[in-house]
Backbone as CSV, one residue per row, in Angstrom:
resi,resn,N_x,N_y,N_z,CA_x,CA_y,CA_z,C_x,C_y,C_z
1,UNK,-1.573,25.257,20.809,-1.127,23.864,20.608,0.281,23.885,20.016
2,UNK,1.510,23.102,20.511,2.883,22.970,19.812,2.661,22.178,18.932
3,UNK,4.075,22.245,18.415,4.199,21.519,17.170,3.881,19.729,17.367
4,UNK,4.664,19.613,18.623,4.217,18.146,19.374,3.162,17.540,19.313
5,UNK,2.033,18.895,19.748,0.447,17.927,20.086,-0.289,18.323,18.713
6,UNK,-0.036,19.157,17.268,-0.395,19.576,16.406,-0.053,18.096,15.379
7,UNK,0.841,17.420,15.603,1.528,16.369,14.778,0.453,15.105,15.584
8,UNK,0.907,14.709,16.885,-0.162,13.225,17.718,-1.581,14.051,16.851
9,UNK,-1.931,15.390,17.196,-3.713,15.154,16.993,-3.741,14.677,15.095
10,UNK,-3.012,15.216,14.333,-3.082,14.855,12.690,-3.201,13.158,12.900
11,UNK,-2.160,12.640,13.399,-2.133,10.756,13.108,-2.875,10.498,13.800
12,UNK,-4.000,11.113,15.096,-5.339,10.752,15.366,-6.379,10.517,14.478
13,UNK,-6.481,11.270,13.310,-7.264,11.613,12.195,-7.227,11.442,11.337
14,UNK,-5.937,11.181,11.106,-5.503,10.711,9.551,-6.439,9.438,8.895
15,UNK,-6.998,10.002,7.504,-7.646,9.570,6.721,-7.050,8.217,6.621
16,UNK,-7.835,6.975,6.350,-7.756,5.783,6.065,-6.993,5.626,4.507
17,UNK,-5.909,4.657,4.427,-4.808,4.863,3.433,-5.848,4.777,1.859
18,UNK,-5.255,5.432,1.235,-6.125,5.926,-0.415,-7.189,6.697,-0.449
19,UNK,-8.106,7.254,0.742,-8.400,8.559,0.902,-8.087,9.677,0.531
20,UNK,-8.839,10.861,0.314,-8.105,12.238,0.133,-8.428,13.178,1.451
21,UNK,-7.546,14.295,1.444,-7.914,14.960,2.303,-6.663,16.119,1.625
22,UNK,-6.806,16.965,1.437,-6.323,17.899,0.565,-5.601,19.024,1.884
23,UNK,-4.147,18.951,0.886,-3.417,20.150,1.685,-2.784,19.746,3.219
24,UNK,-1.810,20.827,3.511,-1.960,20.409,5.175,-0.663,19.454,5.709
25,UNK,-0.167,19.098,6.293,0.793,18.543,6.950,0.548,16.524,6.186
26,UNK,-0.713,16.348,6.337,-1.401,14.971,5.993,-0.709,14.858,4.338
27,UNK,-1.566,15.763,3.644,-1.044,15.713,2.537,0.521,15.563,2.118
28,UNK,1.822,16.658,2.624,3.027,16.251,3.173,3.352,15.180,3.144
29,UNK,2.974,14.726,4.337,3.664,13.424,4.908,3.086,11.917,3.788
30,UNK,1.710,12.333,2.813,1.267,11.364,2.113,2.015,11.034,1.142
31,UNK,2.903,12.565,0.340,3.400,12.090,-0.694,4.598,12.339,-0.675
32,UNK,5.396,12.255,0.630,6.921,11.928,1.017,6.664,10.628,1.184
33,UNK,5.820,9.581,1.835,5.794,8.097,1.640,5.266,7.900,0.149
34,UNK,5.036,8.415,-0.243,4.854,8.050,-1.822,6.261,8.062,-2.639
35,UNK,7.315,8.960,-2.380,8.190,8.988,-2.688,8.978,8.131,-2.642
36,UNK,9.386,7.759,-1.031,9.941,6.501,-0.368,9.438,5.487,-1.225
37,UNK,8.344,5.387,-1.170,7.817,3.591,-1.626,8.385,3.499,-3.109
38,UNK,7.984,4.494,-4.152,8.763,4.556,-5.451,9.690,4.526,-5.897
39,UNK,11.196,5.112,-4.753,12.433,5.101,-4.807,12.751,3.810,-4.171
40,UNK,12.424,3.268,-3.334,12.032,1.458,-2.933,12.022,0.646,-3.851
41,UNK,10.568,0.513,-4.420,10.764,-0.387,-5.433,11.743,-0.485,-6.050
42,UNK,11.870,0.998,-6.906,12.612,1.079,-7.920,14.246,0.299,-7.882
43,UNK,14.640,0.808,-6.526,16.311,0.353,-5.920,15.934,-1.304,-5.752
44,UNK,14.997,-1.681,-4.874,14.967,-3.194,-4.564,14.109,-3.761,-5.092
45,UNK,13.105,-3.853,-5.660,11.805,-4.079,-5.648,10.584,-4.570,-4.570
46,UNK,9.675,-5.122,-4.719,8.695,-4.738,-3.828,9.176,-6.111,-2.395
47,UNK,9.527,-7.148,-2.785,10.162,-8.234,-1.382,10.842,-7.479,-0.518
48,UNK,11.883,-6.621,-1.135,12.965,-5.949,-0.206,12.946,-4.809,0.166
49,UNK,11.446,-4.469,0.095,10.714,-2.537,0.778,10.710,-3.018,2.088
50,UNK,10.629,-2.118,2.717,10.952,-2.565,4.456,9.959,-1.277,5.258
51,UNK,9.288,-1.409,5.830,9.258,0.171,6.692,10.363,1.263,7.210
52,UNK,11.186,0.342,7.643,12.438,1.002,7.688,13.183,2.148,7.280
53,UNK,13.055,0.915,5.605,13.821,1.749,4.487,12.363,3.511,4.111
54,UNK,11.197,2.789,3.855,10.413,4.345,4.329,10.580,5.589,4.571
55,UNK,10.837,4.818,6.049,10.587,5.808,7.284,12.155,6.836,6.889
56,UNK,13.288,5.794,6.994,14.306,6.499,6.883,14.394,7.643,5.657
57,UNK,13.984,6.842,4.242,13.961,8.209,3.244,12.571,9.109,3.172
58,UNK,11.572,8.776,3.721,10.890,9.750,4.128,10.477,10.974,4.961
59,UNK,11.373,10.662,6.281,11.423,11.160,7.066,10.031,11.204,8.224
60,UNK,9.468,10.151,8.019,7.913,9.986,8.841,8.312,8.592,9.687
61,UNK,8.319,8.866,11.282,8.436,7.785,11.950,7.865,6.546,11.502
62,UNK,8.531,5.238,11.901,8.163,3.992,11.164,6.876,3.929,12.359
63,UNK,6.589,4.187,13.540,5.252,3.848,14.501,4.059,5.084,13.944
64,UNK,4.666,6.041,12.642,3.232,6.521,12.163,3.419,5.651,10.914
65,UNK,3.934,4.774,10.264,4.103,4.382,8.891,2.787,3.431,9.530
66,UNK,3.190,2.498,10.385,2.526,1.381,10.647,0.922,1.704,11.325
67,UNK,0.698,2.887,12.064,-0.182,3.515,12.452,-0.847,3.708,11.110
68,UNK,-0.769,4.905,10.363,-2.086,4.803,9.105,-1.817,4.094,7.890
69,UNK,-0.623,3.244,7.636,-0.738,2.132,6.684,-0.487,0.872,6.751
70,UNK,-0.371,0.626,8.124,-0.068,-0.745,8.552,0.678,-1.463,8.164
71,UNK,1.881,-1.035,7.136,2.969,-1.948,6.739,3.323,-1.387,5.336
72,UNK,4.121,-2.595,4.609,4.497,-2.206,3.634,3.504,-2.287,2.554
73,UNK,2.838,-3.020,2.691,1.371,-3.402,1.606,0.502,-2.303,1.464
74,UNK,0.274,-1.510,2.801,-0.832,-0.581,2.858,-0.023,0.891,2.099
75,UNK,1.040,1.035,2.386,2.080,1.821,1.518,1.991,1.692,-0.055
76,UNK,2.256,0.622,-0.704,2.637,0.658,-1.979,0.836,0.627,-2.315
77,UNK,-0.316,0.479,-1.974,-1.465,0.332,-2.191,-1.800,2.096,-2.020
78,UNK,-1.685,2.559,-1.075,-1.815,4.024,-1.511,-0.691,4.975,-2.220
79,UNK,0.269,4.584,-2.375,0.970,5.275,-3.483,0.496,4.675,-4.987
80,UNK,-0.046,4.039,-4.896,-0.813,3.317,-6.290,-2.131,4.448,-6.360
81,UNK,-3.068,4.268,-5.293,-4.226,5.467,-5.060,-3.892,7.014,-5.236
82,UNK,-2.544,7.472,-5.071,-2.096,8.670,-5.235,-1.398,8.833,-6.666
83,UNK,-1.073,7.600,-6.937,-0.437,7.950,-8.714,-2.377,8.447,-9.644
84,UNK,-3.359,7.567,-9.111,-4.669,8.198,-9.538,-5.273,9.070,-9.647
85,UNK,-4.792,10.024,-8.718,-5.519,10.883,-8.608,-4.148,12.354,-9.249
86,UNK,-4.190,11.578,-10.682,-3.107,12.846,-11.836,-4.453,13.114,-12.245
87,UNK,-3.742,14.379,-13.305,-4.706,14.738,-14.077,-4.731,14.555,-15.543
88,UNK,-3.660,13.248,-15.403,-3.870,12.548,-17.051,-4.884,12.559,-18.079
89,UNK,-5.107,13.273,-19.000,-5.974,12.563,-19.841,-5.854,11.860,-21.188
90,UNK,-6.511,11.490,-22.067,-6.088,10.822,-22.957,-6.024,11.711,-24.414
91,UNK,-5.243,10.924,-25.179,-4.759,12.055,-25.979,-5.979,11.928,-26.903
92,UNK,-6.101,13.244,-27.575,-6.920,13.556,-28.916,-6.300,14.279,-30.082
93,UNK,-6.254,13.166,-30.994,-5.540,13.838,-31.973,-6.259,14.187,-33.044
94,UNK,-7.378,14.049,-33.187,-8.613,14.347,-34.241,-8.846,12.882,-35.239
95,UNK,-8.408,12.000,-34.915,-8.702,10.415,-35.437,-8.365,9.195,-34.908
96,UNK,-9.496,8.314,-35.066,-9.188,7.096,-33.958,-7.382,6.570,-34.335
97,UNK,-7.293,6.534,-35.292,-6.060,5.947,-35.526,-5.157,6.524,-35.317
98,UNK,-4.951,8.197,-34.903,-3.494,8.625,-34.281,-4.418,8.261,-32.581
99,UNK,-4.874,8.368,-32.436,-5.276,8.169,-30.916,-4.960,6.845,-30.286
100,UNK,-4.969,5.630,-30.530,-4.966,4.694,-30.881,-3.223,4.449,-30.896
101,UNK,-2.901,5.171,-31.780,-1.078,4.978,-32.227,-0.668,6.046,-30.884
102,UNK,-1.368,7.055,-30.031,-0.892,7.541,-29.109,-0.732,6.701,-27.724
103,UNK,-1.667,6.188,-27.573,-2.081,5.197,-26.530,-0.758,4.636,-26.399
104,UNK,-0.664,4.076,-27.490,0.266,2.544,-27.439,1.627,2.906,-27.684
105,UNK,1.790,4.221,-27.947,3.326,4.905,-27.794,3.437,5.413,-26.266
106,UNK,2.290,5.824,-25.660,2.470,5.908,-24.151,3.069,5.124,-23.302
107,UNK,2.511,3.765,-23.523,2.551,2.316,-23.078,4.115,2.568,-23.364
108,UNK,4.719,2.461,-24.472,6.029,1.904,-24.793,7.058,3.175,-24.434
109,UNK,6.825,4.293,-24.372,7.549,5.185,-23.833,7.287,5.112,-22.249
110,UNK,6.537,4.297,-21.544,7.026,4.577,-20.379,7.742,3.587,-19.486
111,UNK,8.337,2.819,-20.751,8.651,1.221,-20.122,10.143,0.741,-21.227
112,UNK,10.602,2.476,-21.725,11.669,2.002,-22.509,12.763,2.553,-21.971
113,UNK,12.856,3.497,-21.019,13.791,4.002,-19.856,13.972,2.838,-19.048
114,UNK,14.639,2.243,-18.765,14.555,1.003,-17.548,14.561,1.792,-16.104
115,UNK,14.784,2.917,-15.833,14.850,3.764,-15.044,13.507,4.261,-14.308
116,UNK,13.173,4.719,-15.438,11.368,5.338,-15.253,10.854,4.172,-15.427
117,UNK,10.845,3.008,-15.801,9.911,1.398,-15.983,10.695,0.824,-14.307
118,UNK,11.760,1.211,-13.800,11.166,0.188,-12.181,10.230,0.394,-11.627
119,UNK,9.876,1.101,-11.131,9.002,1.345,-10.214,7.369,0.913,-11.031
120,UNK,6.603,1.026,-12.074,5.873,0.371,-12.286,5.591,-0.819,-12.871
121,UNK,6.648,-1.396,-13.170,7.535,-2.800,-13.345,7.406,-3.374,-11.600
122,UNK,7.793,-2.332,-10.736,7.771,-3.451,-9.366,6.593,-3.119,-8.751
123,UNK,5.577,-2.461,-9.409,4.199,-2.348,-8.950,3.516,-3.857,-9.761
124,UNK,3.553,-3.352,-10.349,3.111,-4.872,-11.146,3.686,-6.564,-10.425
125,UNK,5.177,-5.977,-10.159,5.205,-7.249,-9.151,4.540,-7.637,-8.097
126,UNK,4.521,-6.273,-7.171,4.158,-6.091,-6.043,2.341,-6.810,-6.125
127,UNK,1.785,-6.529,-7.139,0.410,-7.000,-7.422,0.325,-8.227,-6.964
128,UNK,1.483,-9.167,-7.463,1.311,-10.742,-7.617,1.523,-11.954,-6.362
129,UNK,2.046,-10.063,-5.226,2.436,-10.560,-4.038,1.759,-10.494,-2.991
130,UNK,1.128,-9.155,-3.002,0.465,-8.454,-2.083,-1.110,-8.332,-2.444
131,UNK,-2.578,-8.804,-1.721,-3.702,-9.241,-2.401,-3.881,-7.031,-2.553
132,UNK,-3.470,-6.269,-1.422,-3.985,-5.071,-1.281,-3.293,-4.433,-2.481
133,UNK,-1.972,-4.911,-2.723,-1.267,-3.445,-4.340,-2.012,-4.192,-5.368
134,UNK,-2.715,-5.696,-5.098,-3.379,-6.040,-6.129,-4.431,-5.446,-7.157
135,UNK,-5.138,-4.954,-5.691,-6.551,-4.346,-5.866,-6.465,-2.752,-5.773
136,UNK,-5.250,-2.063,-5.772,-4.639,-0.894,-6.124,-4.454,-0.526,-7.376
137,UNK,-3.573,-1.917,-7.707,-3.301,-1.437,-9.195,-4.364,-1.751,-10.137
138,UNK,-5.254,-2.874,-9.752,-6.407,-2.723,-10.866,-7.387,-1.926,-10.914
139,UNK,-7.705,-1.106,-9.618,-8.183,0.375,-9.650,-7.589,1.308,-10.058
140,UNK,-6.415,1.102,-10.118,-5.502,2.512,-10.855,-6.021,2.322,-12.101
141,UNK,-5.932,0.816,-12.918,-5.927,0.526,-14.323,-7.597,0.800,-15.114
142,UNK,-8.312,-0.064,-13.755,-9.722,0.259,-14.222,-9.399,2.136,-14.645
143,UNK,-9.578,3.179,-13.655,-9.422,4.238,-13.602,-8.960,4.855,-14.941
144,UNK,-8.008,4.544,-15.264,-6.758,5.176,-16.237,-7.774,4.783,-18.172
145,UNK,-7.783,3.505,-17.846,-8.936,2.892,-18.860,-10.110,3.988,-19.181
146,UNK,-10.980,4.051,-18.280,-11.956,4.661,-17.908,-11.535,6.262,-18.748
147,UNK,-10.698,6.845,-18.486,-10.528,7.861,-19.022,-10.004,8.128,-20.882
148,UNK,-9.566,6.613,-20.686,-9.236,6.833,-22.389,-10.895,6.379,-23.089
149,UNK,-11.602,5.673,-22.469,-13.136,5.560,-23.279,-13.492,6.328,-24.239
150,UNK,-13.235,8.263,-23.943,-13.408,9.269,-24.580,-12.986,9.335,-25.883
151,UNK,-11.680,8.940,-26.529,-10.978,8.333,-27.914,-12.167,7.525,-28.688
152,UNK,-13.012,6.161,-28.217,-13.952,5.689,-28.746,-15.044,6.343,-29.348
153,UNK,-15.249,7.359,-27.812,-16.589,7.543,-27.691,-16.587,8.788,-29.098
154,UNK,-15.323,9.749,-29.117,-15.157,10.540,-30.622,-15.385,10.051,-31.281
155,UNK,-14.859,8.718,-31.662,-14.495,7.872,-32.780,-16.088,7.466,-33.690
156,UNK,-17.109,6.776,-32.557,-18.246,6.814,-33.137,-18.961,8.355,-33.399
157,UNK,-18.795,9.090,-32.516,-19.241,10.302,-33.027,-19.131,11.126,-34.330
158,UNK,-17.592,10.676,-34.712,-17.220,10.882,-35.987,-17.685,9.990,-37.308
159,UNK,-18.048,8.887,-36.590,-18.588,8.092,-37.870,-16.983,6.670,-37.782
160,UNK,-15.962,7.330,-37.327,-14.769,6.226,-37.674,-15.420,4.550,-36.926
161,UNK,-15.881,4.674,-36.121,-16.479,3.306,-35.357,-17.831,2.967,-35.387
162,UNK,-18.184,1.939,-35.434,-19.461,1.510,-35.523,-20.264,2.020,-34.188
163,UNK,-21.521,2.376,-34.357,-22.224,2.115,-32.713,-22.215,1.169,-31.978
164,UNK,-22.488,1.667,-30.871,-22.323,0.607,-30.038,-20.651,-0.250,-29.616
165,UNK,-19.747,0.414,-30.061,-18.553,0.051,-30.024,-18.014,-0.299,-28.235
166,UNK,-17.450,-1.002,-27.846,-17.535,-1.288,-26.465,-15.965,-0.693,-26.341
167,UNK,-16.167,0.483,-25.889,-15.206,1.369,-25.801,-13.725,0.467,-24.780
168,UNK,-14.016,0.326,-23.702,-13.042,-0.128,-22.475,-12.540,-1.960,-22.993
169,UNK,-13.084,-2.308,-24.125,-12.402,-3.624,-24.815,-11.596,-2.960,-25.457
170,UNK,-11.790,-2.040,-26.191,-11.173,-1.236,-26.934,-9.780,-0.724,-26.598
171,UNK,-9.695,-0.109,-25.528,-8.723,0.746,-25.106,-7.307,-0.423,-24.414
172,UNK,-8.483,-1.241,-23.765,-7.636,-2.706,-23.207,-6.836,-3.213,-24.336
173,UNK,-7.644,-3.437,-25.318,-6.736,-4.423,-26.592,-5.362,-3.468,-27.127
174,UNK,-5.676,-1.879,-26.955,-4.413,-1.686,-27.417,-3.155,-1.843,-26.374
175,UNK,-3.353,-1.775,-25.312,-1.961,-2.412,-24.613,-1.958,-3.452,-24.125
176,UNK,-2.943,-4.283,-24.385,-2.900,-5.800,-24.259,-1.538,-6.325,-24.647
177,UNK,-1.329,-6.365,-25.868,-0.136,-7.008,-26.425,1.219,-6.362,-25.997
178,UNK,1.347,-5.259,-25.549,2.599,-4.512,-24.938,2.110,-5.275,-23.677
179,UNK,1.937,-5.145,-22.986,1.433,-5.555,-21.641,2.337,-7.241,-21.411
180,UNK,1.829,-7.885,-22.163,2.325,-9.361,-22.662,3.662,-9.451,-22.919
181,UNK,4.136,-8.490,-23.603,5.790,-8.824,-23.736,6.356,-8.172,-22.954
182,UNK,5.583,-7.393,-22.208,6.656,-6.648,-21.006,6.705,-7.350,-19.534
183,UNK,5.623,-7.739,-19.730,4.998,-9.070,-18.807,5.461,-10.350,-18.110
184,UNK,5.362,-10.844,-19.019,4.659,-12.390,-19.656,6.330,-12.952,-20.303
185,UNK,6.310,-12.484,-21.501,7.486,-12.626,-22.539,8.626,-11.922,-22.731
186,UNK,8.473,-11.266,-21.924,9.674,-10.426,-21.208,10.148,-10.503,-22.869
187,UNK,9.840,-9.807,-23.738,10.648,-9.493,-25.321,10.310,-8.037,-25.203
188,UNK,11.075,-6.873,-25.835,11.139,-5.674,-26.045,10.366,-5.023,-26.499
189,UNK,9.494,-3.941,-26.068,8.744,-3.148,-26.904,9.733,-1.539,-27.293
190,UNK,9.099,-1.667,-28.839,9.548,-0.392,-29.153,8.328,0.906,-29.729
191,UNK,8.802,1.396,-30.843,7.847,2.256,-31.471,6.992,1.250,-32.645
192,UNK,7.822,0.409,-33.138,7.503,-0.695,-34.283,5.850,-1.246,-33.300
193,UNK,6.329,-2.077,-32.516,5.167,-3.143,-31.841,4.418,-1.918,-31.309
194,UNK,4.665,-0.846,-31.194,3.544,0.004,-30.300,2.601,-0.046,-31.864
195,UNK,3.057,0.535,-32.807,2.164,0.733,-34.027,1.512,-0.113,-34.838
196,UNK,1.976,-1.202,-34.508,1.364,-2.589,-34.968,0.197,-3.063,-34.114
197,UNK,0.081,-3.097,-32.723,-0.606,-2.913,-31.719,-1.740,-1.893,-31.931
198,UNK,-1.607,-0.695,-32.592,-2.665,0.836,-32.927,-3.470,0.123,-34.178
199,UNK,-2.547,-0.816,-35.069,-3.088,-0.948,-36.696,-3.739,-2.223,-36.124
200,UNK,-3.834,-2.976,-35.774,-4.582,-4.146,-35.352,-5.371,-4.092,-34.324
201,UNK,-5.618,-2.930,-33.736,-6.941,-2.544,-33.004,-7.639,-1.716,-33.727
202,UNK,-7.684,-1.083,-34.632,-8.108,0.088,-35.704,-8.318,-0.933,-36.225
203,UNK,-8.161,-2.080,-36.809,-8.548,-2.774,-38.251,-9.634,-3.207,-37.474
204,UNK,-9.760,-3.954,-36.034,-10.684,-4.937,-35.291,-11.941,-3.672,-35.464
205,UNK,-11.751,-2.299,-35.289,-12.785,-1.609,-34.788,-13.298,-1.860,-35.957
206,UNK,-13.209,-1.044,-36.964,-13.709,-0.963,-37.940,-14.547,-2.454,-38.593
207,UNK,-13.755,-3.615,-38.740,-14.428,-4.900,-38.467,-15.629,-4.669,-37.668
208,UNK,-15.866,-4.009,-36.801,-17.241,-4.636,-36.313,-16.959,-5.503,-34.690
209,UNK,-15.560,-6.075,-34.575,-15.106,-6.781,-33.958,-15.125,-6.367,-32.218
210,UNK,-15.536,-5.154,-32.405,-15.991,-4.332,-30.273,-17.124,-4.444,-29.956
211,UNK,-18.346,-4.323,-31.257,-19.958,-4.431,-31.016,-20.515,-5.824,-30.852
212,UNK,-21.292,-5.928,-29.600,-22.135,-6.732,-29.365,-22.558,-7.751,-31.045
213,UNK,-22.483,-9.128,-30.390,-22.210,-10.053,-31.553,-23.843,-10.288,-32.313
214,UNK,-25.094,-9.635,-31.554,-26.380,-9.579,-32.487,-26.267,-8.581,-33.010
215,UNK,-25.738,-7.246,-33.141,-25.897,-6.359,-33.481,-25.203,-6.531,-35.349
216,UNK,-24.011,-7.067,-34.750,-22.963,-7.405,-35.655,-23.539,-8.516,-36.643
217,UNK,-24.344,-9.357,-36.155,-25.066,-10.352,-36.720,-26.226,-9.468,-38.071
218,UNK,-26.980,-8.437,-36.991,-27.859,-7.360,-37.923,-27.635,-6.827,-39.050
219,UNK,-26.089,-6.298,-38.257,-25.611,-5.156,-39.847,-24.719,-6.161,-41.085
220,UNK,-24.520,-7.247,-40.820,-24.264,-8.426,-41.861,-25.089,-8.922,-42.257
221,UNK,-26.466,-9.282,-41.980,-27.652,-10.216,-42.492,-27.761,-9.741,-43.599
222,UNK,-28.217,-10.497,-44.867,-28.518,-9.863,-46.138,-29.811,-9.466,-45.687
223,UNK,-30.910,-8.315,-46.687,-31.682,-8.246,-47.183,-33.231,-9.457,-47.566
224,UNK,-33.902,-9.659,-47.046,-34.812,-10.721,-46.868,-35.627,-10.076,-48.253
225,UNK,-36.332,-11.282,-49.212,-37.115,-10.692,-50.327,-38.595,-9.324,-49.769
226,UNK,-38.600,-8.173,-50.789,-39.393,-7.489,-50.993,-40.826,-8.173,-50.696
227,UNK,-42.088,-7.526,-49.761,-43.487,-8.396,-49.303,-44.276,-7.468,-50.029
């Protein structure tokens, strides 16, 4: 088989966009359009990505762009599926409260480069435009969430959190408020608001303020008289 009919039989087969399929020419060509779409945003943001522009800095014909991702939507939706599949995990620093103050220095270190913040700055746009990077990026986020749970789940193990602590409220509330001004209020995050953000989710835990509201009701009830 040439190189010709080795390339048509791959885009016969090629996995449905946010799939894996490991290694191989597929793999290649997956995360040279991953590239493209990131250097895209980043230069225009997500209105002014084009297949075009793609194809040209990727080097993958625009009739295979449109073949296994059908446009520009199906693009920035699996380069969202391929930023997932890192091998990020969440930090452990041996206490909820540097863990907690790590989180939320993550958040703000990756959005204080304006450089390294386009591209998930125009993912986030791209969300508000496109229903598919929508449901990309809140699987990336569910995902990413999901992995910091483990910080909680120490935290009660250690005794620092109550049982029953609802770990993924948890992890949400600390970049909730970064989230909002980078957002929303377009005001600056630094190291200050990242740590203020760590101390006001650490105070809520400890409050009681993540556990189910009978439980919380339980471990407050006084003492009923001696029978």
């Amino acid at each position: 088989m040439n190189e010709t009919e080795r390339a048509s039989s791959e885009d016969r087969t090629a996995p449905a966009p946010g799939s894996r399929r490991p290694g191989g020419r597929t793999a290649r060509t997956r995360a040279a359009v991953r590239d493209a779409v990131l250097t895209g945003l980043a230069e225009h943001g997500y209105p002014a990505l084009t297949v075009e522009y793609v194809a040209e800095h990727s080097g993958v014909h625009k009739t295979t762009l449109y073949r296994r991702w059908g446009g520009v939507e199906g693009m920035v939706a699996d380069a969202l599926a391929l930023a997932g599949e890192d091998a990020w995990t969440a930090p452990d620093t041996g206490s909820l409260a540097g863990d907690l103050r790590a989180l939320a220095h993550e958040v703000a270190d990756a959005f204080a480069d304006p450089a390294q913040a386009a591209a998930p700055t125009a993912f986030v746009a791209a969300a508000f435009q496109a229903p598919r990077a929508a449901e990309s990026l809140r699987a990336f986020y569910e995902q990413r969430f999901r992995r910091c749970e483990s910080v909680v789940d120490r935290a009660v193990a250690r005794g620092e959190a109550p049982a029953g602590t609802d770990a993924g409220a948890v992890v949400r509330a600390v970049s909730a408020p970064l989230f909002l001004r980078l957002f929303v209020t377009r005001e600056p995050v630094d190291a200050a608001v990242a740590d203020q953000a760590a101390r006001t989710v650490l105070a809520a835990v400890e409050a009681g303020a993540f556990t189910p509201e009978d439980a919380a009701s339980t471990a407050e009830a006084p003492n009923g008289p001696d029978v």
